[in-house]
Every structure is written in structure tokens, then in C-alpha cells.
C-alpha positions as CSV (number, residue, x, y, z in Angstrom):
1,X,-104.6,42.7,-81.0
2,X,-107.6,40.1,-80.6
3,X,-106.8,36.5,-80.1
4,X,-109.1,33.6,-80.8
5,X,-108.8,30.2,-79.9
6,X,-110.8,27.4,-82.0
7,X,-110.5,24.6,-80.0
8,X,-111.4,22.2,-83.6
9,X,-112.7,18.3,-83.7
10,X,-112.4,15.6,-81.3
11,X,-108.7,14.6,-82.2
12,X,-107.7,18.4,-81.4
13,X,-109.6,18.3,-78.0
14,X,-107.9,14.7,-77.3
15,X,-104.2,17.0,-77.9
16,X,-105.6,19.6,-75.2
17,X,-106.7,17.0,-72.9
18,X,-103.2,15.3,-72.7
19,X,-101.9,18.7,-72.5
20,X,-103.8,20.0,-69.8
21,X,-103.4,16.5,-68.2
22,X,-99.7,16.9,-68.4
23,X,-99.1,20.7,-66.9
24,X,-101.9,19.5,-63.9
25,X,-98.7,16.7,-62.9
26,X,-96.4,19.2,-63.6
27,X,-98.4,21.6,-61.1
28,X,-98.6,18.9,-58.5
29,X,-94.7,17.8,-58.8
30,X,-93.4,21.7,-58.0
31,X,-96.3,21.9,-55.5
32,X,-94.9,19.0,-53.7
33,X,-91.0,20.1,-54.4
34,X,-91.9,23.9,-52.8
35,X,-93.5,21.6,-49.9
36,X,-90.7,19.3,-49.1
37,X,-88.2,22.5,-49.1
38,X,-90.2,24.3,-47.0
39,X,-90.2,21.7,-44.3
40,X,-86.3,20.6,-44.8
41,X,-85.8,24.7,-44.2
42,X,-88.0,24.8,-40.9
43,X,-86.7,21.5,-39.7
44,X,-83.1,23.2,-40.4
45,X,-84.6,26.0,-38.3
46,X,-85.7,23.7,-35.7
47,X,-82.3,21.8,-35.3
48,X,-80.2,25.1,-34.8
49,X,-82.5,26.5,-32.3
50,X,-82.8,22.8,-30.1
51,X,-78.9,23.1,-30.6
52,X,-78.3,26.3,-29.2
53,X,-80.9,25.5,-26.2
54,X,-78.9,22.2,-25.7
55,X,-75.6,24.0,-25.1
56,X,-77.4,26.0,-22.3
57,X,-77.2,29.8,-23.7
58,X,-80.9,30.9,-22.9
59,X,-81.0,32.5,-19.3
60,X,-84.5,34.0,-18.7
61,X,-85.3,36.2,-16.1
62,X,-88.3,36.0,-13.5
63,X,-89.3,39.1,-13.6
64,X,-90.4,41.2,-9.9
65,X,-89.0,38.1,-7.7
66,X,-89.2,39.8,-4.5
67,X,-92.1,40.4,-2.9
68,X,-92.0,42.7,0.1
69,X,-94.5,43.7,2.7
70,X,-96.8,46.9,1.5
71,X,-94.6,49.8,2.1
72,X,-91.7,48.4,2.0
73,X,-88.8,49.6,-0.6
74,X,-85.4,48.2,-1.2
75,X,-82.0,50.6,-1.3
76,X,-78.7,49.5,-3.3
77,X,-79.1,45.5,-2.4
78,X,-75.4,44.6,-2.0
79,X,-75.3,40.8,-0.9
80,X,-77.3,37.9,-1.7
81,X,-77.5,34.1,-0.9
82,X,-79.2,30.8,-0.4
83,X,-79.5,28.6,2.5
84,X,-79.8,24.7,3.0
85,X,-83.9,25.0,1.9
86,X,-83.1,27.2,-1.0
87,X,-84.8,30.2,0.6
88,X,-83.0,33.8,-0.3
89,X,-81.2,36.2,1.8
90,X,-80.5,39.2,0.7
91,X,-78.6,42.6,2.6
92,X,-79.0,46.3,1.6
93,X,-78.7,49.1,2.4
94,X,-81.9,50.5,4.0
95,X,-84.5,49.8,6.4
96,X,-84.9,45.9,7.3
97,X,-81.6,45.3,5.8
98,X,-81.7,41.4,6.1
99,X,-84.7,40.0,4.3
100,X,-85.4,36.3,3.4
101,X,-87.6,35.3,1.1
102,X,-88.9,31.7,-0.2
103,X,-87.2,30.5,-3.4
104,X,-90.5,31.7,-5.2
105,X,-90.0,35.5,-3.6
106,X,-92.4,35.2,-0.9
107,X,-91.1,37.2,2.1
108,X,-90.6,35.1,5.2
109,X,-89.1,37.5,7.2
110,X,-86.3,40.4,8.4
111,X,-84.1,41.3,11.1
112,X,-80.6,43.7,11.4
113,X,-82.6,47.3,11.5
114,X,-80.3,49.7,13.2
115,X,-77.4,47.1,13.1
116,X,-75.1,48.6,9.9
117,X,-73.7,51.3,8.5
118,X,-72.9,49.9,5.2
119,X,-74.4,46.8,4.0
120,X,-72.1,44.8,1.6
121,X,-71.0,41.3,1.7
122,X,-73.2,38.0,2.8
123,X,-72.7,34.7,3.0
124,X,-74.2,31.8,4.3
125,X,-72.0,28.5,5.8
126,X,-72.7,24.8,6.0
127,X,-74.6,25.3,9.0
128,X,-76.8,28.1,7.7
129,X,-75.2,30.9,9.8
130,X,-75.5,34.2,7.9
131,X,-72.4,35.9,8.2
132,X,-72.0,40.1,6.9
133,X,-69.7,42.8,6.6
134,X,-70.1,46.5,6.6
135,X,-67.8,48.3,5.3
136,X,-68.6,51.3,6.8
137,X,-68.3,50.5,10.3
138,X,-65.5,47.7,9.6
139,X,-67.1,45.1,11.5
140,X,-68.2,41.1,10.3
141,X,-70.9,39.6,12.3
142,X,-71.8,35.9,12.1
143,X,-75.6,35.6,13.0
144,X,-77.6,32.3,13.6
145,X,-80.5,31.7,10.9
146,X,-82.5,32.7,13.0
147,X,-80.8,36.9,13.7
148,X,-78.9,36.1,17.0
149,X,-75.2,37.5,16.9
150,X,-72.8,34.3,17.2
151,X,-69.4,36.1,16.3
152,X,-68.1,39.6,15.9
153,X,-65.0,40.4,14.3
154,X,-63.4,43.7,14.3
155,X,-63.7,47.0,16.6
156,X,-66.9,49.0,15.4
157,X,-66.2,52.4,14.2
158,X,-62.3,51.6,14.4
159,X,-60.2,50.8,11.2
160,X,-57.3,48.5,11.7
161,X,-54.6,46.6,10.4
162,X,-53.7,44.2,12.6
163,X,-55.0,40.8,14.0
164,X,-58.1,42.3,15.4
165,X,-58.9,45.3,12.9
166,X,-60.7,45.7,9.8
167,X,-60.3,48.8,7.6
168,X,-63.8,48.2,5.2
169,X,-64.1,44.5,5.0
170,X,-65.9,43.1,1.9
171,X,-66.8,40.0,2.0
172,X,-66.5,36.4,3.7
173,X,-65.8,32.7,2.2
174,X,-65.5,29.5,4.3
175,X,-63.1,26.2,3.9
176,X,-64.5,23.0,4.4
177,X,-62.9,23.0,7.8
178,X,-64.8,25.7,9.6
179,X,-61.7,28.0,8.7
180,X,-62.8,31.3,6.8
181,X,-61.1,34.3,4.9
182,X,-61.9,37.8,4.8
183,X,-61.6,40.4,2.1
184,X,-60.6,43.4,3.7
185,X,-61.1,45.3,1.6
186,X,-61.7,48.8,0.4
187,X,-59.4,50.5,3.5
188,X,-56.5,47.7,3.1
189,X,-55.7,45.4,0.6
190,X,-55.5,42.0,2.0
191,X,-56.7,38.8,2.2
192,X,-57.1,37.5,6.9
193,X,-57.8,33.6,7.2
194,X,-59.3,33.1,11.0
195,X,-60.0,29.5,12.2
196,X,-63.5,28.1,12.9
197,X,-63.5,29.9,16.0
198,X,-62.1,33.4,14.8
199,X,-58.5,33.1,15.5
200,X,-56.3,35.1,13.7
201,X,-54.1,32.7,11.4
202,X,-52.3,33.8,8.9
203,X,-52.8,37.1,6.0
204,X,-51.7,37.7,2.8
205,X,-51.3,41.1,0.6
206,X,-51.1,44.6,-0.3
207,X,-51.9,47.5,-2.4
208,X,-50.9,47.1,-5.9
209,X,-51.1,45.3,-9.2
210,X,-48.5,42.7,-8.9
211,X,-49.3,38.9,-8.2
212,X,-50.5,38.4,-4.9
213,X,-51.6,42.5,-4.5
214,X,-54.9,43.5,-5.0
215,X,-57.0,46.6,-5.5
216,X,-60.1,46.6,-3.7
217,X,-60.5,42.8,-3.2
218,X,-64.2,43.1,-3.3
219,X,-65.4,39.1,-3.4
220,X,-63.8,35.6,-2.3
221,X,-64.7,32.5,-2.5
222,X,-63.1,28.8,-2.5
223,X,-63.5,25.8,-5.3
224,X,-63.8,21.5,-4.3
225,X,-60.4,21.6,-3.5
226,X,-60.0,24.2,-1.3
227,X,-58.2,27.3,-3.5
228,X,-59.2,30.8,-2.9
229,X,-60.4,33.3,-5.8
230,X,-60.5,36.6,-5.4
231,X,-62.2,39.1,-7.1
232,X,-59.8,41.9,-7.5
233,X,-61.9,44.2,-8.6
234,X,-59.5,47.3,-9.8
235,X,-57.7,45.5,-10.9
236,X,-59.9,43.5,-13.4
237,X,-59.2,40.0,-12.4
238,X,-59.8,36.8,-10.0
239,X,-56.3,35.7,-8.3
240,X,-56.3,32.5,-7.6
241,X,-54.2,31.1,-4.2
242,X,-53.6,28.1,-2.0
243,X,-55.2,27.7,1.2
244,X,-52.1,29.7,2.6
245,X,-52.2,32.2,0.2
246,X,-49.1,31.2,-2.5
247,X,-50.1,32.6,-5.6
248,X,-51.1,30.0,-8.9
249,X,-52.9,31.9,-11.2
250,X,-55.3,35.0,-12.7
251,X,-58.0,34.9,-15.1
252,X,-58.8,38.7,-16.4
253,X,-60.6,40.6,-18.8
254,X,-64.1,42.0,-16.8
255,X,-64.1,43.6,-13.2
256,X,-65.0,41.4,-10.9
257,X,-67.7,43.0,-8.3
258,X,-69.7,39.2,-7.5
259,X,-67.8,36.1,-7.2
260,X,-69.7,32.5,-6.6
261,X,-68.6,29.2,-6.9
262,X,-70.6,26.3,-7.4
263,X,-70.2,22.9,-5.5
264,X,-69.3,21.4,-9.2
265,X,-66.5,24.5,-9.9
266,X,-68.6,26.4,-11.8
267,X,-67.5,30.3,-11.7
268,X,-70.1,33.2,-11.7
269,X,-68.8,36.3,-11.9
270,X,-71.2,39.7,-12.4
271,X,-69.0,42.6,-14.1
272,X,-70.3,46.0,-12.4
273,X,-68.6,48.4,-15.4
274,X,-70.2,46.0,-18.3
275,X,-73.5,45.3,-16.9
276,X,-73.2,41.8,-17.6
277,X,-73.0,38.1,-15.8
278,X,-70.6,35.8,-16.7
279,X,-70.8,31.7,-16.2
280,X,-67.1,30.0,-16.7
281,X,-64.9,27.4,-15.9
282,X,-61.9,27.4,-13.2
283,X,-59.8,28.1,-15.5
284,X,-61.7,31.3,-17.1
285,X,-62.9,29.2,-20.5
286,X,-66.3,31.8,-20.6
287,X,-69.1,29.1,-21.3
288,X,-72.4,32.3,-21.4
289,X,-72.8,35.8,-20.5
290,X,-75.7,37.4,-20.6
291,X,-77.3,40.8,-19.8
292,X,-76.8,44.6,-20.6
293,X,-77.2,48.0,-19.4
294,X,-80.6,48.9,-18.3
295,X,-83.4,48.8,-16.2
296,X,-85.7,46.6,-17.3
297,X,-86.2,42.7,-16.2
298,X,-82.9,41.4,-17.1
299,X,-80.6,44.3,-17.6
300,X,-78.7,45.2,-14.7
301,X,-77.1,48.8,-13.3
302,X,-74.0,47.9,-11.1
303,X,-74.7,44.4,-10.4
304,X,-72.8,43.8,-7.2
305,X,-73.2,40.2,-6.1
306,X,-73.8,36.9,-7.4
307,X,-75.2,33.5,-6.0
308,X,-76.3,30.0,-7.0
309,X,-79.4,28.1,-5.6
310,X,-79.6,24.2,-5.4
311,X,-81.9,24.6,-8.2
312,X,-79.2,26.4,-10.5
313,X,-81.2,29.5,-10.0
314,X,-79.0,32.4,-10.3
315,X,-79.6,35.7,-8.4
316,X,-78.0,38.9,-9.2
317,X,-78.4,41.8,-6.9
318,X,-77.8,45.5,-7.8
319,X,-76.4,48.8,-6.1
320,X,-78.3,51.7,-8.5
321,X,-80.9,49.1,-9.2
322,X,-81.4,48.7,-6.0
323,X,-83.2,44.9,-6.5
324,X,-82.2,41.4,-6.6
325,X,-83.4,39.5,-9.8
326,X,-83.6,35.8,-10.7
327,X,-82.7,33.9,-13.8
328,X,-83.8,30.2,-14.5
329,X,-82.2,28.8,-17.8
């Protein structure tokens, strides 16, 4: 079909023009509506994304933190922690087995080669003594920052269960008092609380799944007002006790390998079967979690231990991964 238009005299051309002038406002109108909803939708886009940044769920990872000297190689990296000028120490399980770096990753130095069987646990206390345990040769030394031994606990070589033995100690956490607690461990099942100057005072538990029994209590550490968690590994919860070891409380549902408490009572916890970190309240209220199965920056493969920098810098360290990663949120 052929269509024609004849556009006629003046008073037809004065009908198109108002026409014409008419759909042009209509155009500009929708123009301006599709405009304004565009905006309201990235502005709505905008406001859930500043939201979910302002309740703190983004953790990224800095990826290759540690920088060691040419050659150099890390094993399964078991412990990890900060000291009073936010450098990091870490302990694995290979040659130079204590390593400190700057908070940036910059080696600083090493010390402990020939010392240990079995890296595992690390701490460091008030004072900035770096105290370990192997649990291969049962022993927990107490070093000075800068690698002279202090304090040794336990008979190398010799499991025990008594006031001087260890039978594969785990890990170490300290009272504000000087007094400090051992996890011991993977050979017995019990919580030993030494004063400052390693006198035996007091223990608590046994093999088992009961309040106040523990298997493999693998991390400890204390909250502001002086309460122990453990990290009952096994068994797939943190115990809480008194300073004297009387049961109050469990939080459960991950497996506890890392344990750290901040000086405000927050709880870090990394979860060695799920390949994940937790952040959560005292009381186990689980406020993020982030990370998954893997080896790339972020994901982990065993994360073993967990600590917190005066910066709220987190660092995670891993047994197959055999590294120690940071995460900023």
C-alpha cells in the first residue's frame, strides 16, 4: 500500500505545528521521568551498598603479606601474633621457625632454628616476651623479644601428667596478673594455670565431652574480666570458665582450631574443617565470617591460628597453606 501525506494550507500546517509542538513536551516530560528513576534506582543502589559497608561485612585481604629473604620458604605456619609496635611474629614448622616481620610484611628478623620439633602455639605478653609450645617435644619456652630463653616448662622429649609434665601442649594465654594457663593438649586433656613465675597452681579436666572435658583443647585465651575460653576443638566448641576453672558456659557450632580475644571482647575464631573465620561476641552472637576453601588470596586450607593487631588487622595463619595472610576491613 502507498501512503501520501498532503500537508494542505496554512491553517492545516498551524494543526501540525501545535501537534508536533505538543509530542516534543511529551518527549521531554518521559525523558525527564526515565531520568529521575534512573537516579532514585542508583541512589537506592548506593544506600544498600554504604549500609552494608557501615555494618562492617567487607574484609579484604592483602594479598602476599610476608616477605621473606630470597630462598626462603615457609612450612605449615601454626602460630601467629603481634607485639606492642604491631610488628608480626609468626612460628612454623621449618627452617627459621620464628620470623617477625613489620606490620607492612617487611622481614625484620629470625631466631629458634634447631630449637623445635613441632611448632604450634605462640603468644606474646604485656611485656613482649614470646612464649611457644611444641607439641612434639612437650616443652613451652618463654623467650625475651629479643630470642633469649627466660622460662622452660616441661621435660623435653618426656610426656607427663603431673605438675612438671606436658603430654603435647598447645597453646599459652596470660591473666592480667602475670599468672598463665596452658592447653595441654593433644596427649592430655586439660587445662594447668602456673603463676607469673611458673609455679604449678591449680588444673582442671579430662578426656571427654561433658562440661568442663575437652577433646584436644587446641587454643585459650582470657576476656577484660579475666574468664578463660577454650577452644575445644573435637569437640566443636569454646568452654568458657572462671579463673579457677568452674564451668559457666559453651558457645558451639564450628571447630575451633584459632582462638583470640580482643582487648574490647571481641571473639575471633578460625574453623579448620570449614575453611572460614569467624568475628563474634562473648556470648557467640556471630557478627561476620568470611572466607572459603581454597588457595587463592583469601581462601584458606586449615587455618590454624588467629590474631588481632592494634590496627584491627587480622592475621590468619595456615597448616597446608603453609602462609600467614592479612585482612584489613
Amino acid at each position: 500500500m502507498e501512503l501520501s501525506f498532503n500537508l494542505g494550507n496554512d491553517n492545516s500546517m498551524s494543526i501540525i505545528g501545535k501537534s508536533v509542538g505538543r509530542l516534543w513536551r511529551c518527549q521531554r516530560f518521559c525523558a525527564l521521568a526515565l531520568a529521575v528513576s534512573i537516579s532514585l534506582a542508583d541512589y537506592s543502589t548506593q544506600a544498600k551498598e554504604s549500609k552494608t559497608e557501615q555494618h562492617g561485612s567487607a574484609v579484604h585481604v592483602v594479598p602476599h603479606f610476608a616477605q621473606l629473604p630470597p630462598g626462603w620458604e615457609l612450612d605449615a605456619v601454626a602460630g601467629v601474633a603481634t607485639d606492642s609496635q604491631n610488628n608480626v611474629i609468626i612460628f612454623h614448622r621449618g627452617p627459621h621457625p620464628l620470623i617477625i616481620f613489620d606490620k607492612k610484611g617487611k622481614y625484620l628478623r629470625s631466631f629458634g632454628d634447631g630449637m623445635f620439633q613441632s611448632a604450634h602455639g605462640l603468644r606474646v605478653d604485656a611485656t613482649d616476651n614470646i612464649w611457644v609450645t611444641d607439641n612434639a617435644n612437650h616443652t613451652v619456652i618463654k623467650f625475651s623479644h629479643a630470642g633469649k630463653i627466660l622460662m622452660t616448662l616441661g621435660e623435653k622429649d618426656v610426656a607427663g601428667e603431673d605438675d612438671y609434665h606436658f603430654n603435647r601442649p598447645a597453646d599459652i594465654a596470660f591473666a592480667p596478673n602475670g599468672d598463665f594457663f596452658v592447653a595441654d593438649g593433644y596427649g592430655n586433656s586439660r587445662i594447668v594455670k602456673f603463676d607469673k613465675n611458673g609455679k604449678y597452681l591449680l588444673e582442671w579436666g579430662k578426656k571427654g565431652a561433658a562440661e568442663g572435658e575437652f577433646n584436644v583443647p587446641h587454643a585459650i585465651r582470657l576476656d577484660s574480666r579475666g574468664n578463660v575460653y577454650v577452644a575445644d576443638r573435637e569437640n566443636k566448641r569454646i568452654q568458657v570458665f572462671d579463673s579457677n576453672g568452674i564451668f559457666l558456659r559453651q558457645m558451639s557450632g564450628f571447630a575451633p582450631f584459632g582462638l583470640f580475644i580482643t582487648e574490647d571482647d571481641t571473639v575471633y575464631v578460625v574453623d579448620g574443617l570449614a575453611n572460614n573465620a569467624l568475628q563474634m561476641t562473648l556470648e557467640g552472637k556471630i557478627l561476620n565470617t568470611w572466607g572459603s576453601s581454597g588457595s587463592e588470596p583469601g581462601q584458606f586450607n586449615v587455618p590454624h591460628a588467629v590474631t588481632v593487631g592494634k590496627d584491627n588487622e587480622v592475621y590468619v595463619t595456615e597448616i597446608k597453606g603453609k602462609r600467614v595472610q592479612k585482612f584489613v576491613k
